[in-house]
Structure formats: structure tokens, C-alpha cells
C-alpha positions in Angstrom: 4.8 -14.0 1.6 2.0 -11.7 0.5 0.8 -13.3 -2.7 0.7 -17.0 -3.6 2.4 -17.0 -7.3 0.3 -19.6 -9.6 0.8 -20.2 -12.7 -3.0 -20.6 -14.8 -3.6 -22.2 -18.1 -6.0 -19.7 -20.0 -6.1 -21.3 -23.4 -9.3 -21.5 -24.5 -10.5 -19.5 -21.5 -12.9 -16.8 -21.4 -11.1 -13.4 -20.0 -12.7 -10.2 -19.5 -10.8 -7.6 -21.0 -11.9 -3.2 -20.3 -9.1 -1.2 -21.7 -7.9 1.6 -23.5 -5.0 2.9 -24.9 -1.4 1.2 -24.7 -1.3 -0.2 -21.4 -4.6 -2.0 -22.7 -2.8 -3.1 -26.0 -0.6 -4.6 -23.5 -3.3 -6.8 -21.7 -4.3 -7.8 -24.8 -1.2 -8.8 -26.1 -0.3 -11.0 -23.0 -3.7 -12.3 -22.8 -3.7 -13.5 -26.7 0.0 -15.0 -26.1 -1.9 -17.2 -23.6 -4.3 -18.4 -25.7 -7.0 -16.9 -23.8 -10.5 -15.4 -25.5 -11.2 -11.9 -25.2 -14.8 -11.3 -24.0 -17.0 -8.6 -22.7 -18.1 -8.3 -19.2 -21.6 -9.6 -19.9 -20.0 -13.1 -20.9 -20.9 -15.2 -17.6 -18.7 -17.7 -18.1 -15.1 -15.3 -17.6 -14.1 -15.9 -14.0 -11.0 -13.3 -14.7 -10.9 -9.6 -15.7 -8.2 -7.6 -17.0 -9.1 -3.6 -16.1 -6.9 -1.0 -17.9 -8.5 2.4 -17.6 -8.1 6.1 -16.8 -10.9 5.8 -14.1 -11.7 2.0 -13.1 -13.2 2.0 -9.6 -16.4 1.7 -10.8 -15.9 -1.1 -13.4 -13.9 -2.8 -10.5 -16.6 -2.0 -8.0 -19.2 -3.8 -10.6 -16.9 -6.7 -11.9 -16.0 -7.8 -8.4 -19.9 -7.7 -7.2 -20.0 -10.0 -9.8 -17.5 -12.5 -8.4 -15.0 -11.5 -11.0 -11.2 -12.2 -10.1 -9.6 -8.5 -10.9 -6.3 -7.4 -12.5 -6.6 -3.1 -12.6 -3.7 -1.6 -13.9 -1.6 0.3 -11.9 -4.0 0.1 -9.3 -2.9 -2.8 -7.0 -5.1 -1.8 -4.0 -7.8 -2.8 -6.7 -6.1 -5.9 -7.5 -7.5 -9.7 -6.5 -4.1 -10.7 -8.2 -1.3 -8.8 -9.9 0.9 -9.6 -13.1 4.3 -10.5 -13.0 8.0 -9.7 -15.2 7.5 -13.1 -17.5 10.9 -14.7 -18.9 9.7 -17.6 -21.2 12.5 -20.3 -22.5 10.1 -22.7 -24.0 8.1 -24.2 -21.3 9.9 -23.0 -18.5 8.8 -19.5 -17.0 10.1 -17.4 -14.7 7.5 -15.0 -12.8 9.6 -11.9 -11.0 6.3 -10.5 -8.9 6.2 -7.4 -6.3 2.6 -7.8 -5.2 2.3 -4.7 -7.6 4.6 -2.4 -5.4 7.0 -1.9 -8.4 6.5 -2.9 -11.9 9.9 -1.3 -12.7 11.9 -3.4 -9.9 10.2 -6.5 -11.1 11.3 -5.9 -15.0 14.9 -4.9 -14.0 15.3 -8.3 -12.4 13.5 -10.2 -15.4 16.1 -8.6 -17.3 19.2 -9.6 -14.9 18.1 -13.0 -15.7 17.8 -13.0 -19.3 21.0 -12.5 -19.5 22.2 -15.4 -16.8 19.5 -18.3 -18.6 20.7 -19.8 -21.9 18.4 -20.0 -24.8 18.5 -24.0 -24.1 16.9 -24.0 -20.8 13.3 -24.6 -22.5 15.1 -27.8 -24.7 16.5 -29.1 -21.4 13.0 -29.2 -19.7 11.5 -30.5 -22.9 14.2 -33.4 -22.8 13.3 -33.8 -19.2 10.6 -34.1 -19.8 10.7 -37.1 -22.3 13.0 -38.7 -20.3 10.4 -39.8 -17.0 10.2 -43.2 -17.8 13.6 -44.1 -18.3 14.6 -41.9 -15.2 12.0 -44.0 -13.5 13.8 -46.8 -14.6 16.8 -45.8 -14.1 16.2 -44.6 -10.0 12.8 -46.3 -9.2 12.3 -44.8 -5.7 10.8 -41.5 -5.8 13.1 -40.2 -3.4 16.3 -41.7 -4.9 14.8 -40.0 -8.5 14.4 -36.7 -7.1 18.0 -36.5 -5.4 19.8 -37.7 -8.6 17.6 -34.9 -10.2 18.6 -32.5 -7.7 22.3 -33.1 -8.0 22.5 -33.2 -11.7 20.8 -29.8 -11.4 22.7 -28.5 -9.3 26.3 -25.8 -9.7 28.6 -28.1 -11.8 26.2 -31.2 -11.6 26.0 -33.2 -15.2 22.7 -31.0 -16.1 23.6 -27.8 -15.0 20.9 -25.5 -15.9 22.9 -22.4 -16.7 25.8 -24.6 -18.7 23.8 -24.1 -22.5 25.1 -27.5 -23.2 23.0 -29.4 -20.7 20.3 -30.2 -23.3 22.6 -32.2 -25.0 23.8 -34.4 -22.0 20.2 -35.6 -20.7 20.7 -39.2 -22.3 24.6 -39.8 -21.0 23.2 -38.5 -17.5 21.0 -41.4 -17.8 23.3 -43.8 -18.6 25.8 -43.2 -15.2 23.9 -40.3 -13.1 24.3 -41.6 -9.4 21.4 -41.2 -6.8 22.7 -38.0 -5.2 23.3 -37.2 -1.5 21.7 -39.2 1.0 22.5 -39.5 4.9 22.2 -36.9 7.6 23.7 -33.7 7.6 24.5 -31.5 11.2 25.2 -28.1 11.0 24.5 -25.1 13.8 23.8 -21.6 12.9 24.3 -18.5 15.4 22.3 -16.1 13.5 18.2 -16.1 12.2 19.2 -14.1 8.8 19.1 -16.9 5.6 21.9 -14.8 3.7 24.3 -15.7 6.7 23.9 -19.7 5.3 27.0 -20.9 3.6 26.1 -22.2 0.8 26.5 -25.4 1.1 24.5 -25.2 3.8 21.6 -23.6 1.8 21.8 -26.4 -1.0 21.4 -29.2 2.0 18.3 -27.6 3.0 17.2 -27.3 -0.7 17.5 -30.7 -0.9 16.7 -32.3 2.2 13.8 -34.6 2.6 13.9 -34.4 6.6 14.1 -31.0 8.4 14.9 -31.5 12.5 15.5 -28.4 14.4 15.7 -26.6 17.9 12.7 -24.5 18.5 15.4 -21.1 18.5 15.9 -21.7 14.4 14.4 -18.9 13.0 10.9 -19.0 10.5 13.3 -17.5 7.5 16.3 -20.1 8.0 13.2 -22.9 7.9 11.6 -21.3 4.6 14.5 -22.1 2.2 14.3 -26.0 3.1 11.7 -27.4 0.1 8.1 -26.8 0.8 7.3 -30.7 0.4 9.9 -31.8 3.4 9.4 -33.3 6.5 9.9 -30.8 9.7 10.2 -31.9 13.4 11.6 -29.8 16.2 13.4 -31.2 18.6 15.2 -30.7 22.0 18.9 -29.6 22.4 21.0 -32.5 21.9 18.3 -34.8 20.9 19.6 -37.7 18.9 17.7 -39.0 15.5 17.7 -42.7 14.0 19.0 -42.9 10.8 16.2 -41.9 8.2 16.2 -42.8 4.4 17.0 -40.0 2.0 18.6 -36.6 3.1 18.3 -35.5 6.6 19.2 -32.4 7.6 19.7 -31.3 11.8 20.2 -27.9 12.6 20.9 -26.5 16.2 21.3 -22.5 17.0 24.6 -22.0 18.6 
């Protein structure tokens, strides 16, 4: 992974803007949709700057002595961080990034999944949203809550995310969602490439709260199990005792 995407709130931030022409009107555009202010570089308190000019080495040379964070357009070997392909619905957004290697790639893909994501995504999250107490009522462990979540999220589950109707079904979920998949799960693997997972294999490491694996599993199997679960690797054939929530064991044949 060669960037580490964040998401940062600039409202009522102060952001450097140097710029000219339309790729500036651009900046200025997406900075202003942010709520961020527009300053000049002799405002101390920016910590960002947005550079869009025919020549910027020196105004990044200068900005960065500063201890400036610097976005230079079309210049990524100038960048301290680059900006992605942005698909707003409401308040979720998706970020489609190259690390600056190819603006185009990263717009053709925001665009692939405009057309998958329903207009209703944002009023499901905002719904979701609203509804954390009585889903904390409803599944009072944290890792009961987070595997009904998972399931109702997931292909065909009760809140599907690409089914434009699953805005709507937020309060009957609550009224007779289950807890989701628990238990342990075995499965062996004879190659190190993630696209060869079935995919039911791939949604068990998605949701899995405990990873055990032989040290021959491969780095990129390993990276599509959530960021947040448990990992132990273990000997071939070692046993594990029973562990609460989703465990997942998987062996290289």
C-alpha cells in the first residue's frame, strides 16, 4: 500500500491555495465544497497547500521548508498527499486513489461505481446512523452488533447496500435481524493470489474476528481479513479452543 487514504474534515480550516487557470478553479471548487478557507501562503495557521501552477517547484520548495503538507497538480513526485476520484451519496464517500499515477484510471472507476451505488446509499447511512441505540439494544455485545451489521450488509442480507430500498427497511431489520455468523470456519487454500478466494471464502475473512493461519499463507490472502481482527499463526494441524465470535483457520494445501 503506498499511501494511507484519510479522510480530513477541512470546514472551517485554513488551506493554502497558489493556482491559475482551470485546473486551479478546480482546487478551488473542491476546497470550497469542503468548507475549507482559502488563504494565502503567509497565513501561519494553514497546515495544507493546494499548488496548481505552470512552474511550482519553487512554491513547493518554499511551502514545504515551511512545514506545509503539499498537494501540486499533476506533479505527484511533488506531492506529500494526492487527491482522489470523490463519489459523494450524502455522507458516505468513496475515494478511488492511484497515489497520482493516473488521474484518468481513478475517474473511470469513480464512474463504474456511480452507476452500481443507488442514490439511497447516503439515507441508509443516515438511518444507520440514527439507529445506534436501538441496535445497541437490540445486540448489546459489540461483537454480536457488528456481525448482525455485517450480515444485514451483506449480498442479499436485509440491508443490502446496492438494493435502493434498504433505506426503507432499517427499522423492520431491527425488529427480527439475527446476530449473524458465529463459530469457526476451516478452509485450505493452494495458491497465495486473493482473486483465487471463493467467495465465500473472502466474506468469512471480511467478517472474522479471529484470523489463525500456517506461516505458508501468503501476506495478500491475510490483507482482505478486517484490519481490526485478531491474527495468530499456527503449526500444521494445530487444534484451536472454541473462541466467541467468527473464527476463521486457514491451512495452505
Amino acid at each position: 500500500m503506498h499511501s494511507l487514504p484519510l479522510f480530513h474534515r477541512l470546514g472551517g480550516r485554513k488551506v493554502i491555495l497558489l493556482a491559475e487557470g482551470e485546473a486551479g478553479e478546480a482546487k478551488r471548487r473542491l476546497l470550497e465544497r469542503a468548507g475549507a478557507e482559502i488563504v494565502g501562503e503567509d497565513d501561519g495557521a494553514a497546515r495544507l497547500c493546494f499548488i496548481a501552477l505552470d512552474e511550482p517547484e519553487a512554491a513547493a520548495q518554499r511551502l514545504r521548508a515551511k512545514g506545509l503538507l503539499l498537494n501540486v497538480t499533476d506533479r505527484p513526485d511533488l506531492c506529500d498527499f494526492t487527491v482522489p476520484s470523490i463519489l459523494e451519496r450524502g455522507p458516505v464517500l468513496v475515494a478511488v486513489g492511484t497515489g497520482g499515477a493516473s488521474a484518468g484510471l481513478a475517474k473511470a472507476l469513480r464512474l463504474r461505481l456511480e452507476a452500481l451505488l443507488p442514490a439511497s446509499l447516503g439515507t441508509l447511512a443516515e438511518r444507520l446512523q440514527q439507529a445506534r441505540g436501538a441496535m445497541r439494544q437490540r445486540f448489546p455485545e459489540p461483537g454480536q452488533r457488528r456481525r448482525a451489521l455485517d450480515a444485514a450488509l451483506s449480498e442479499g442480507g436485509a440491508l443490502d447496500p446496492l438494493f435502493g430500498a434498504s433505506a426503507d427497511a432499517v427499522a423492520g431489520w431491527l425488529d427480527g435481524g439475527e446476530a449473524g455468523e458465529g463459530g469457526t470456519v476451516e478452509f485450505s487454500i493452494s495458491s497465495a493470489d486473493p482473486d483465487d478466494l471463493t467467495l465465500r471464502q473472502a466474506r468469512w475473512l471480511g467478517a472474522a474476528d479471529f484470523v489463525a493461519y500456517e506461516d505458508r499463507v501468503s501476506s495478500e490472502i491475510l490483507a482482505r481479513a478486517r484490519a481490526d481482527a485478531v491474527r495468530l499463526q499456527i503449526g500444521a494441524g494445530e487444534r484451536l479452543s472454541p473462541r466467541p465470535g467468527l473464527t476463521v483457520i486457514i491451512r495452505r494445501g
